[in-house]
N, C-alpha and C positions, 0 to 999 in steps of 0.2 A: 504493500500500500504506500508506502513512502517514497518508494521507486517511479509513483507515478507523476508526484510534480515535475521532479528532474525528466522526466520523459515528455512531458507538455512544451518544458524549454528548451530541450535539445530538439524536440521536434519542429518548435519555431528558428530556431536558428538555422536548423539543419535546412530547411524548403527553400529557406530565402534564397538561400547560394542559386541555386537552379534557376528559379522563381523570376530574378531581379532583368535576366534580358530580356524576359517576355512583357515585365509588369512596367518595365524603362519604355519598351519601343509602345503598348496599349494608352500607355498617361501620359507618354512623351515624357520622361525624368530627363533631365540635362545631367552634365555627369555628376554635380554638386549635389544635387539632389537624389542623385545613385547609392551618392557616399553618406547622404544623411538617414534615406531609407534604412540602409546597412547598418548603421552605427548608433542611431540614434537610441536603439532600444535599450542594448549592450550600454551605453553611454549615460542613462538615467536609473538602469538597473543597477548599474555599478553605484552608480551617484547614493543610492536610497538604501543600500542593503545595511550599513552600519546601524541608520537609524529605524531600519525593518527589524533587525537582529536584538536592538537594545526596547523596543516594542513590544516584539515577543516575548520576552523574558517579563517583561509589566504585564501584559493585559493577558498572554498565555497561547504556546505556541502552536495549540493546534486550532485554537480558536482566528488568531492571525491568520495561519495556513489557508483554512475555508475561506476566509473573507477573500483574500486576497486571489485565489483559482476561481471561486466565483466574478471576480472583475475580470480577471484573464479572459476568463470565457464570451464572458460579452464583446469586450476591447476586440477580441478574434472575429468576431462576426464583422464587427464594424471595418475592421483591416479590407476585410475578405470582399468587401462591397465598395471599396474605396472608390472616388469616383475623379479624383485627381491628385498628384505628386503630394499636395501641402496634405491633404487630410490623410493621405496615408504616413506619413510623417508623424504627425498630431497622434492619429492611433496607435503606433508604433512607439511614439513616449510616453504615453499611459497607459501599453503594454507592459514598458520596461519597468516601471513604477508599480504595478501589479507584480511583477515575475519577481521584485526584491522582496516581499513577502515570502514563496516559496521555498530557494535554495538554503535560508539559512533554519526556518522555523523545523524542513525534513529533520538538518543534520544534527538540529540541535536535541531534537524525539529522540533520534540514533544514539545521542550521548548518553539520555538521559536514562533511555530502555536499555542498553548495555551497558555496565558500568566496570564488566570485566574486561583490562586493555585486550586481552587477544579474542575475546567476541565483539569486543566492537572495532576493534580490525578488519575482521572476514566481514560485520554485518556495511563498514563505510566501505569496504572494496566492492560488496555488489550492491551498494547504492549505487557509487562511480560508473559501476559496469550497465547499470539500468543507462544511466545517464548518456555514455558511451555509444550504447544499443541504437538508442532511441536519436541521437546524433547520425550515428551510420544508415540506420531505417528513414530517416526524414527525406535523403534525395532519392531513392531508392522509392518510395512511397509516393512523394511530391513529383516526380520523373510522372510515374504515374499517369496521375492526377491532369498534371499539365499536358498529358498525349490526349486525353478523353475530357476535362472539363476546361474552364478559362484560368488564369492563374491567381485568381482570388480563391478559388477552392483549397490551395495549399495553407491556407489559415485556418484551414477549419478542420486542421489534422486534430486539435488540444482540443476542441469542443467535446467531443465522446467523453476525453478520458477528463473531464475536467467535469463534466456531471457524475459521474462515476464517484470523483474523488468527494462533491459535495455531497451523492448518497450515501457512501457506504463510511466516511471520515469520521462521523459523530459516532460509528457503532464501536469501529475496527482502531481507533485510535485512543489511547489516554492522551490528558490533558496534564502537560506542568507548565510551573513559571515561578518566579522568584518571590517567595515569602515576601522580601525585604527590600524593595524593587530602588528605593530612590526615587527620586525625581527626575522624569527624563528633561533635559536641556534642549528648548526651545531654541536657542539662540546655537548649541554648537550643532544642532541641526542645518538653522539656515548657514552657518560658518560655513558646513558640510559640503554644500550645493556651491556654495558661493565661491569654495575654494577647486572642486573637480571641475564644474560645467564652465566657465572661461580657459582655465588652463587645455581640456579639452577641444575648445573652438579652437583656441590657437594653435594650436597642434597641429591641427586637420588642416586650417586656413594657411599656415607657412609651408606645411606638405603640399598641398596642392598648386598653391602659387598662387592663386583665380584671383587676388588682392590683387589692384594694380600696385597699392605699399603696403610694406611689413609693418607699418604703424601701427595699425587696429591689430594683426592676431598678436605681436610683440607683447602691446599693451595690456589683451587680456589673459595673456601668460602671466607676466607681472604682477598684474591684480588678481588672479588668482594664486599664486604665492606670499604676496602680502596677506592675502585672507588665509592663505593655508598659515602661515607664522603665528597670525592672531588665533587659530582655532587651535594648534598645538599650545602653546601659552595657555589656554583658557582649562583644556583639559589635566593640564598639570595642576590645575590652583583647584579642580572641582574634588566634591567626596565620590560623587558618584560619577565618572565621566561618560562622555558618548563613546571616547575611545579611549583605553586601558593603554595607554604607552611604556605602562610599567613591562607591558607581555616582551616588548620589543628589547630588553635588555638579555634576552635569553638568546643568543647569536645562532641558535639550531634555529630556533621560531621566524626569527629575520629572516636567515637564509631560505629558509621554507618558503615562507610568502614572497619572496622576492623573485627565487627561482622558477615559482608556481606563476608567476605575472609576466615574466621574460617567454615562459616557455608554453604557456596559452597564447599569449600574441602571436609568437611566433608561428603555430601550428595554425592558428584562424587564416591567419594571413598566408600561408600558405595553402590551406584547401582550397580559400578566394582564388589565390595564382591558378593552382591546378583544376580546377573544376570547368576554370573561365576555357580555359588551354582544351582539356577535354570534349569541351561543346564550341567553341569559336575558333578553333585553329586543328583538329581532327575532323570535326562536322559530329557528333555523335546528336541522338537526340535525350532530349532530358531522361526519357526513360532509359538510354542505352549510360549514359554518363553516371545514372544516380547508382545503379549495377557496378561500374566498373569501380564505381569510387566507395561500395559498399566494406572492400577490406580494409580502408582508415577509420572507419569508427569500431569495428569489431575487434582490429587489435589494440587498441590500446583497453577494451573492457577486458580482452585477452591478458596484455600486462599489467592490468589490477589484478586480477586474481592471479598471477604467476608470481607478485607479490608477495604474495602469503606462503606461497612457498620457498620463495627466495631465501626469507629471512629466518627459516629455521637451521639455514648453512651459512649465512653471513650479516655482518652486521646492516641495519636501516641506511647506513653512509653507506659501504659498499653496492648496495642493490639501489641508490638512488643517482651515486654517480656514475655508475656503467651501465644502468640503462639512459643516462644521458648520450652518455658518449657514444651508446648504440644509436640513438638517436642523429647525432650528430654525422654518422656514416649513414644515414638515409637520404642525404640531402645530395653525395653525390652521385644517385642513378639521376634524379632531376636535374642535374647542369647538364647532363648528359641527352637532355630529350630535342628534337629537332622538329620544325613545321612540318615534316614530311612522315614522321612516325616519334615514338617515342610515348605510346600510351603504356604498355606495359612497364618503364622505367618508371614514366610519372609512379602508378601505382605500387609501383614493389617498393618503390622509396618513399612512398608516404606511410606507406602499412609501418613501416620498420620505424621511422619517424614517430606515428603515432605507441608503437610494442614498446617504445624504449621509456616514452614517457609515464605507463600508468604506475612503476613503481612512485614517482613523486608525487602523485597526485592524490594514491590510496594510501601510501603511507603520510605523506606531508599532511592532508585535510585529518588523520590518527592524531598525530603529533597536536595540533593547533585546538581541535577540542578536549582533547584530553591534556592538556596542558593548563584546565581551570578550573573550579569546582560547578559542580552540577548545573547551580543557577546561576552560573553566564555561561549556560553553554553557546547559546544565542548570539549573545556579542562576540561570540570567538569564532563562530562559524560564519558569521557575516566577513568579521576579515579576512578568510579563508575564502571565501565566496566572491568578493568583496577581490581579492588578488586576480582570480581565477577570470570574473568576467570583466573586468578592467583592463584586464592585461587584454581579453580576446579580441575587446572590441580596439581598445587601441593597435594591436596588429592587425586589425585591419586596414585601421585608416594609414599605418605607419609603412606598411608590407605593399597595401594595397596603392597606394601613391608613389611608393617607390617604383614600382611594377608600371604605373602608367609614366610616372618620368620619362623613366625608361623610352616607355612604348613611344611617347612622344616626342622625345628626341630622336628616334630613328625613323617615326613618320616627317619631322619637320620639311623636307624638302621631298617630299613625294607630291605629285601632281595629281588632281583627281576632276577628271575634264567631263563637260557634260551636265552640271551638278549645281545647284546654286551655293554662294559662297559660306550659307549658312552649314550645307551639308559636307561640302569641303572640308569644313573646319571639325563637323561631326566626327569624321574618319580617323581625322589627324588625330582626334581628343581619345578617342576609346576605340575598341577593336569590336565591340558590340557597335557604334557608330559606324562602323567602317563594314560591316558586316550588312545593318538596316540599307547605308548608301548602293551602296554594291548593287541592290536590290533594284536601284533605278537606274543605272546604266546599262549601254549596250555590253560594254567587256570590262568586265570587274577584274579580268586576272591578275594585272601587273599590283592595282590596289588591295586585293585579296594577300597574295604573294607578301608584298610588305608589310601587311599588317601583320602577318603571321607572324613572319621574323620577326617582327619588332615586339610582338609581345612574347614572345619565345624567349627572345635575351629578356627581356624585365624578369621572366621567370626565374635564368643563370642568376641573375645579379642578386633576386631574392634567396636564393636556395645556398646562396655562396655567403651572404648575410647572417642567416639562418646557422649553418653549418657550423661560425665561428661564433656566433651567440651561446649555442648549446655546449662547446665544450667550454666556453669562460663560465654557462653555468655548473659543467662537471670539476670545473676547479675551485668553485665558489662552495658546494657541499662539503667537498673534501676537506678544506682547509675550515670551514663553520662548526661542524658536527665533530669535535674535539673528542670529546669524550664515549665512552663505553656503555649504553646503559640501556636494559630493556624495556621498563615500562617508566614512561612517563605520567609523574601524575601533579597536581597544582603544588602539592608542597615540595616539590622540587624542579617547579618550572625555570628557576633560577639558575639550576647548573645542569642540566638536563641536556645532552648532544647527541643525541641520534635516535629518539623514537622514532 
């Protein structure tokens, strides 16, 4: 039963990948507007989970849970009907604000219903693995979907299991939450928002370029760091804060979350690369694409539960930094793939890419709740969560902008005759542009041809990024996780290195 929120958001994640050239070319999305479909959910979910997480633990989390999959559900319908770019947008950030309910109130059930460390191991690793599943099954499903209905139907994958979760949740689930709860902080909530959502605009804004000046995203980089300065400050002075900074003194738990955010970007922003490559530079169609790309989400619920076996022959350091570094050799069958073939590489090097990652994830997400006493399990799973989809969404905007650079620096001087200048410059901008153009010319070949290429390298360029990312994160474990120790528990979250 717990396995079914994470299944609702992996399965909205997972559609969209497929979903976005169809739903770009029916509402006309510009590419800005590509990248805020994509992001935007990821980017308010992320925003909201601390203060999802520290909610739960006051008002009780499986009571949060309900609330908040019954708003998913509806927000899904609304997606599913959208009738232009902005409102799909709009439903898409009151999605994301619904789904930070979810991931933290599951995992925090999970703490509180196992309280033995090696059951509630095996029970977060096939949480993961649901989550995982349900990831891998979304384009596979959504492929689907999109051959036989229009591409609003891919949102209404979570409505089933989202009545489900609202009938059968009040029978099948107990209720906890914090005797002693505090007073949640209105203000380092708004601190919260005020400090992620500009620092995030600017991001995406200097990635992409689309500012004629860097003034505005610079600026609200800036002012969301001045706000991030003021909301750290605030939580060291409070009794009860929004966020525990006290947790982050424990060099295993940093390492964790930090690795967990590097290396979810990383992987998001990668399926993006590959999936786009799979269906616009092979020709596959959604249903052939969401098949082939079905062995990246099942290995890595594959390397959650291989997890658990790892670490009864070696310690949580070793089985977290070599399945990095396994990770870090998946990246190169993908430099290796070319416009002319190269789907079986994409795939065997993402499978591997995702197998290498689930020991950090099943064991990392162990480590971070079991690191607290019962009643914040909540706040500890949000940061956990909180790592995970922050990191995702910004590999995308991060992965996925480097990838059109790319693409766009080696469209810049390509000619695209016949076409008015608007659609010229479509071509040039995205390879789905260039794909729609195509469409109204006599002879697309020579513009087909380079787009291919050009997105082909942004792939190299990412997967060679990528590559070097995951082994600074397998040196970053190693040298964190100092110490020898098997079960992590609050009273020794202080000197704690390698649950």
């Amino acid at each position: 039963m717990l396995g079914l929120p994470t299944l609702v958001v992996a399965l909205d994640i997972g559609v969209l990948f497929l979903a976005l050239p169809h739903l770009s070319a029916d509402l006309g999305a510009s590419d800005v507007e590509q990248l805020w479909i994509m992001d935007i959910y990821g980017f308010l979910m992320a925003g909201c989970l601390i203060t999802m997480g520290n909610l739960g633990d006051r008002i009780g989390r499986r009571r949060l849970l309900l609330i908040g999959v019954t708003c998913f559900g509806v927000l899904s319908v609304a997606a599913a009907y959208s009738t232009s770019p902005e409102m799909l947008i709009v439903s898409r950030a009151l999605m994301g604000i619904a789904a930070a309910t979810l991931m933290p109130s599951t995992l925090a059930l999970i703490s509180n219903m196992f309280r033995d460390e090696d059951q509630r191991r095996i029970a977060i690793a096939a949480w993961m693995s649901c989550m995982m599943v349900g990831s891998a099954l979304g384009p596979v499903v959504g492929g689907l979907l999109l051959d036989l209905f229009w591409w609003g139907a891919v949102f209404l994958l979570g409505v089933p299991v989202a009545l489900l979760l609202v009938v059968a949740g009040p029978v099948l689930l107990p209720e906890y939450r914090n005797p002693n709860p505090g007073r949640l902080d209105l203000t380092s909530v708004i601190l919260s928002l005020a400090t992620t959502l500009p620092i995030i605009y600017g991001v995406k804004e200097v990635a992409t370029g689309h500012l004629g000046s860097a003034l505005v995203p610079v600026g609200a980089i800036v002012v969301g760091i001045v706000f991030g300065v003021v909301l750290v400050r605030r939580q060291l002075r409070l009794p009860d804060p929004l966020l525990d900074l006290r947790l982050f003194r424990n060099r295993a738990f940093s390492a964790t979350l930090v690795s967990q955010l590097v290396a979810a970007g990383i992987m998001a922003g990668t399926f993006l690369l590959v999936s786009q490559y799979v269906q616009t530079v092979m020709g596959l169609s959604p249903a052939e694409a969401g098949l082939w790309l079905l062995p990246l989400g099942l290995s890595i619920a594959v390397g959650s539960q291989l997890s658990q076996l790892l670490v009864r022959w070696m310690s949580h350091k070793a089985a977290i930094a070599g399945g990095l570094a396994l990770s870090a050799l998946g990246f190169l069958p993908i430099t290796q793939v070319t416009p002319a073939g190269g789907l079986l590489l994409a795939v065997i090097g993402g499978a591997v890419l995702h197998l290498g990652t689930g020991p950090l994830f099943a064991l990392g997400a162990n480590l971070v709740v079991g690191s607290v006493p019962p009643e914040r399990a909540g706040s500890a799973a949000s940061l956990s969560e909180t790592s995970n989809i922050f990191g995702s969404t910004l590999g995308l905007a991060v992965l996925g902008t480097l990838g059109a650079a790319v693409y766009r620096s080696g469209m810049s001087d390509v000619t695209v005759p016949g076409v008015s200048p608007e659609a010229a410059d479509a071509a040039r901008g995205t390879i789905s542009g260039a794909v729609v153009t195509a469409q109204n010319m006599a002879d697309a070949t020579s513009l087909l041809r380079a787009a291919r290429e050009a997105y082909t390298t942004g792939v190299h360029v990412a997967a060679i990024a990528g590559a070097v990312a995951f082994l600074a994160l397998a040196a970053l474990v190693l040298r964190a996780f100092t110490h020898q120790r098997r079960r992590p528990t609050a009273a020794t979250v202080e000197t704690v290195g390698t649950a």
